[in-house]
C-alpha positions in Angstrom: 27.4 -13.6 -1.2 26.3 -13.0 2.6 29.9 -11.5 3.3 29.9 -9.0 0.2 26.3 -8.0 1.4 27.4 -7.4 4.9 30.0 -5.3 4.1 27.7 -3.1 2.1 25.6 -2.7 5.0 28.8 -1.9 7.4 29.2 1.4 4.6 25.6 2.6 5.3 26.4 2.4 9.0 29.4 4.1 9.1 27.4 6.8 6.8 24.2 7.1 9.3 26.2 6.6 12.6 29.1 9.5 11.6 26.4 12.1 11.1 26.3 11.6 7.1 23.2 12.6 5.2 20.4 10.5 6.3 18.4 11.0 3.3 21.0 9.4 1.0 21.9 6.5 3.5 18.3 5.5 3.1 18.1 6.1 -0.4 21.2 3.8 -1.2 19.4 1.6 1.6 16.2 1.1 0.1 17.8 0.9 -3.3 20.4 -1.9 -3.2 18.1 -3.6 -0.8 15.2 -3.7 -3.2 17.7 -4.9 -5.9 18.8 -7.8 -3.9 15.8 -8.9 -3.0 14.8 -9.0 -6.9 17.7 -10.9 -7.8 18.4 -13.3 -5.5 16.3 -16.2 -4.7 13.4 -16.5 -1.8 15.3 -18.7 -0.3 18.9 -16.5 -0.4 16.6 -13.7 0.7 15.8 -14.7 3.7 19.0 -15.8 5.1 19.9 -12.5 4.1 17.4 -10.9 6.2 18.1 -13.5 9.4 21.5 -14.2 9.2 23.2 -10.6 7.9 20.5 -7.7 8.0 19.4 -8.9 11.6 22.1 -9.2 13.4 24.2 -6.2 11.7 24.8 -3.1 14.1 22.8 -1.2 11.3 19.6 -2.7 12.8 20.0 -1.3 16.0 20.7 2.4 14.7 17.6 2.2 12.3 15.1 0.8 15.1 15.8 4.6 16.8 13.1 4.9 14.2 10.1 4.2 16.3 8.2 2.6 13.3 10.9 0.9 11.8 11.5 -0.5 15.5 7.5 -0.9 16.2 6.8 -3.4 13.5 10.0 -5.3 14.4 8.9 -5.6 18.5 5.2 -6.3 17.2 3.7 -5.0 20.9 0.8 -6.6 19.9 2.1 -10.0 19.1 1.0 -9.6 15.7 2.2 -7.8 12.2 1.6 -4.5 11.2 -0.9 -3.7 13.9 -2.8 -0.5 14.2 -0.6 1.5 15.8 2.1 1.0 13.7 -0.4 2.2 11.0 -0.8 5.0 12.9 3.2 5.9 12.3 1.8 6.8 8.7 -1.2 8.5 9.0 0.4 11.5 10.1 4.0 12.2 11.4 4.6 11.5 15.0 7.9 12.9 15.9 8.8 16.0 17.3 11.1 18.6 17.1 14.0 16.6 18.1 16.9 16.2 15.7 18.3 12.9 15.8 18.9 9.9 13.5 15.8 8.3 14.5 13.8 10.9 13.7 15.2 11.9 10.5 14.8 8.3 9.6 10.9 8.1 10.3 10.6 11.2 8.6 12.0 9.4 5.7 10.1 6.6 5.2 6.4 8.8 5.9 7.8 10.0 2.7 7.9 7.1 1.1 5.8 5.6 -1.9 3.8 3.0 0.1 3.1 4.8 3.4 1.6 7.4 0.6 -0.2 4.7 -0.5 -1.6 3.7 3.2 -3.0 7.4 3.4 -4.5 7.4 -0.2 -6.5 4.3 1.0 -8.0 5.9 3.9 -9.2 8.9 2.0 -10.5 6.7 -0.6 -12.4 4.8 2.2 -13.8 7.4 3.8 -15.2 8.8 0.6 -16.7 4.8 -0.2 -18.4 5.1 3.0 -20.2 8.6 2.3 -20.6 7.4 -1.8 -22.6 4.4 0.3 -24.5 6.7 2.5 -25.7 9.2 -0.6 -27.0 6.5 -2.4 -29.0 4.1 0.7 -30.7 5.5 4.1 -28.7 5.0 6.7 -26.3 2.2 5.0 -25.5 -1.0 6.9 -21.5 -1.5 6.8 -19.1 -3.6 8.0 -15.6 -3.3 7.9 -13.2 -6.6 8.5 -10.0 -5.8 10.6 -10.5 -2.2 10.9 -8.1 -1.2 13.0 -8.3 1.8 14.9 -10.9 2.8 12.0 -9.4 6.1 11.0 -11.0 6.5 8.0 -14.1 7.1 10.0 -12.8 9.8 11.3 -12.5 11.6 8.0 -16.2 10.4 6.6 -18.9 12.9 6.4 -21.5 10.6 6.5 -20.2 9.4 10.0 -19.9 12.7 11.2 -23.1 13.9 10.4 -25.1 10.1 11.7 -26.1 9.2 7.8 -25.2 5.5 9.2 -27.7 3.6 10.2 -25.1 0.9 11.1 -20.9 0.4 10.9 -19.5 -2.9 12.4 -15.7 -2.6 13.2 -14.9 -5.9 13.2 -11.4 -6.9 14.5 -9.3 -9.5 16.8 -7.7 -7.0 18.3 -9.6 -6.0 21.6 -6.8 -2.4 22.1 -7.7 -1.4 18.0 -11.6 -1.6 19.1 -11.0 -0.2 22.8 -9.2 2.9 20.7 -12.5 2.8 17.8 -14.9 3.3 21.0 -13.2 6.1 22.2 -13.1 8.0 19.1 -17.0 7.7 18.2 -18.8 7.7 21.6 -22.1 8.6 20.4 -22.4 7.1 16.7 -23.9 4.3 14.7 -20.2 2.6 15.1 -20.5 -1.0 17.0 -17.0 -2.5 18.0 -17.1 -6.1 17.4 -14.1 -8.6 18.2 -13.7 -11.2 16.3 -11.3 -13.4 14.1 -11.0 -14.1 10.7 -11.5 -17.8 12.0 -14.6 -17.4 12.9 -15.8 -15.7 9.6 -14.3 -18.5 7.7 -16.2 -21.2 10.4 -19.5 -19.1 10.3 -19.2 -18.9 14.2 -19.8 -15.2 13.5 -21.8 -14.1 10.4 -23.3 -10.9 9.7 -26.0 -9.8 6.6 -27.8 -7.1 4.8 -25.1 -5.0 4.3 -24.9 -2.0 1.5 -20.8 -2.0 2.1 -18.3 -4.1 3.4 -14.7 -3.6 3.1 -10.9 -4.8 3.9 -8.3 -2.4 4.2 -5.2 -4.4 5.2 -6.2 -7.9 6.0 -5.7 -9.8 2.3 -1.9 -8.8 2.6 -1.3 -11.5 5.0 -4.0 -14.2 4.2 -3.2 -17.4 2.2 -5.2 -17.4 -2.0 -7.4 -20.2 -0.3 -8.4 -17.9 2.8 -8.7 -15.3 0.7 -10.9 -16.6 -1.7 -13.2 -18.0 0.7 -13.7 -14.9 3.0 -14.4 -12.9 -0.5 -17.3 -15.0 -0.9 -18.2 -15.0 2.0 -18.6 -11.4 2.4 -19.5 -11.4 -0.9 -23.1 -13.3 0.6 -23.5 -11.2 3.1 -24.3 -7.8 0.8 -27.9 -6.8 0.0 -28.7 -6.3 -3.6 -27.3 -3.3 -4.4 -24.2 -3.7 -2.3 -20.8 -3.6 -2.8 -17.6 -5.0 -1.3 -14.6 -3.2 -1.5 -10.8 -5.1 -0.8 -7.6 -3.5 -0.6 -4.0 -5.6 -1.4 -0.6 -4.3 -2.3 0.8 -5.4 -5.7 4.2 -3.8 -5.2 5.7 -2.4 -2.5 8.8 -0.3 -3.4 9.9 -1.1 0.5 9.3 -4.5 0.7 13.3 -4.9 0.8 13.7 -2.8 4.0 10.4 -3.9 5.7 11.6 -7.6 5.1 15.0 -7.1 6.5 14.7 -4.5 9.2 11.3 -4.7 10.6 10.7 -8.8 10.0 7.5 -7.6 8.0 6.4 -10.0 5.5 3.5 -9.1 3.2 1.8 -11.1 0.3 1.4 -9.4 -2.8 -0.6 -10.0 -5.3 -1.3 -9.0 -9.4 -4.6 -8.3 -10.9 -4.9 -11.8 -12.2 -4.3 -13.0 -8.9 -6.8 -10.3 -7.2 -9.1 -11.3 -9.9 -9.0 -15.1 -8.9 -10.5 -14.4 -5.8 -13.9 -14.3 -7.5 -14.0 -17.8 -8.3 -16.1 -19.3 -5.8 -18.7 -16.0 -5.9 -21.6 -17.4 -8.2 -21.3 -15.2 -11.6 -25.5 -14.9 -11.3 -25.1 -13.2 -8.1 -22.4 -10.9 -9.5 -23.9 -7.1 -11.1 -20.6 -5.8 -11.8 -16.7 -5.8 -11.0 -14.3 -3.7 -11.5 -10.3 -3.2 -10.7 -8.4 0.0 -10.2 -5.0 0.5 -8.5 -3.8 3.4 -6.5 -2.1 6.4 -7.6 1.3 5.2 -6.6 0.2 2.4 -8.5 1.3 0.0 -5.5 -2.0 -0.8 -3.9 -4.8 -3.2 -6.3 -8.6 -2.6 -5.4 -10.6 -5.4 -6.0 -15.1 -4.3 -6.3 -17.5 -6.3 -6.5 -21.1 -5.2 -6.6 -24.0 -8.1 -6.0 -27.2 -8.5 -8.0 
């Protein structure tokens, strides 16, 4: 089975590394990998990805991508950090012609990196829908990142905030958050999910908090726990806002050629991170996906 797969991916190297038509090589990429991954077991999978996909020759050629190779080096010592996020906010290549950038241009075309960009709009407007409807809103948002949708809020430009905590672990993501909103109601805070969960850090009297990309890589027990938890810390009024992908149509190639593994989750299972939230407390939920349909968004609005 290994062998068979191998030799599929010695045809798509012989394709990319001869000069052949980049766009198709990924295609038939993306495809057969996606396919494999469905039908073969977890376990099958991932010897698939360590044993084959990681040591083939093809791995080398496609890390000239410098996303595909940036969330395989992890330069942060961690999974899809912020810079790699970066990669798909806008396209970071230049004029140069060669396979590596052909391939990045190819996946920022891609169904979930669409998705990634369709979430920071739809943040950005959450955080001015916040700051029409309460003077000078007190938000938090819970591993920001580099905060980029902040960049694209009206509300933030124009000091409607009375207070936005960036909370992340990641002391470069909140060095990069400082320098991009000197003089605003922004406050950089570094911190771990651990210490949430533990209460060693606990903040209150928020009208929004929010979680872009942290649920895809926490556990249902951790996630349930820090939805209540953030949950408690809204005013009346509030609302709390978390992101998770359902499907990703690249999981395949992420998986195998960039040793990036995300958890997804359904609505039932989105919706089963309420359970601990007290059903009193709760005004109103609702669930909505993305237009690509591959990213679930779970809000929860407290009495």
């Amino acid at each position: 089975m290994l062998g068979q797969a191998s030799s599929w991916l010695d045809g798509i190297y012989r394709q990319l590394a001869n000069g052949g038509d980049v766009q198709a090589g990924m295609l038939t990429l993306h495809h057969g990998l996606f396919h494999l991954r469905r039908q073969w077991s977890r376990k099958d999978w991932r010897k698939f990805c360590l044993e084959a996909a990681r040591v083939h020759p093809l791995r080398e050629l496609l890390h000239q991508c410098p996303f595909t190779r940036h969330g395989y080096e992890r330069p942060r010592g961690y999974a899809g950090d912020a810079a790699l996020i970066d990669y798909l906010y806008a396209e970071r290549v230049g004029q140069e012609l060669h396979t590596g950038s052909h391939i990045y241009r190819f996946m920022y075309q891609q169904p979930s990196p669409r998705s990634v960009r369709e979430r920071r709009v739809l943040l950005a407007k959450e955080i001015d829908t916040v700051a029409s409807q309460v003077h000078q809103p007190r938000i938090l948002s819970v591993a920001c990142g580099h905060l980029r949708e902040a960049e694209l809020s009206h509300a933030v430009k124009e000091h409607q905030v009375g207070e936005f905590i960036a909370f992340d672990q990641d002391p470069m993501s909140l060095a990069e958050v400082a320098r991009q909103h000197p003089e605003t109601a922004i406050r950089p805070v570094c911190g771990s999910v651990r210490a949430l969960l533990t209460g060693r850090t606990v903040f209150g009297h928020l009208d929004l908090a929010y979680s872009a990309g942290l649920y895809d890589y926490l556990s249902d027990n951790t996630a349930r726990r820090l939805t209540q938890l953030l949950f408690d810390m809204l005013n009346p009024g509030g609302r709390l806002l978390v992101a998770n992908f359902a499907t990703c149509p690249e999981a395949g190639y992420l998986e195998a050629f960039m040793d990036w593994w995300l958890i997804y989750r359904d609505e039932d299972q989105m919706q089963s991170l309420t359970l601990d939230i007290d059903p009193l407390q709760l005004a109103s939920w609702r669930m909505f996906r993305d237009s690509e349909q591959n990213v679930i968004y779970l809000e929860l609005t407290r009495r």
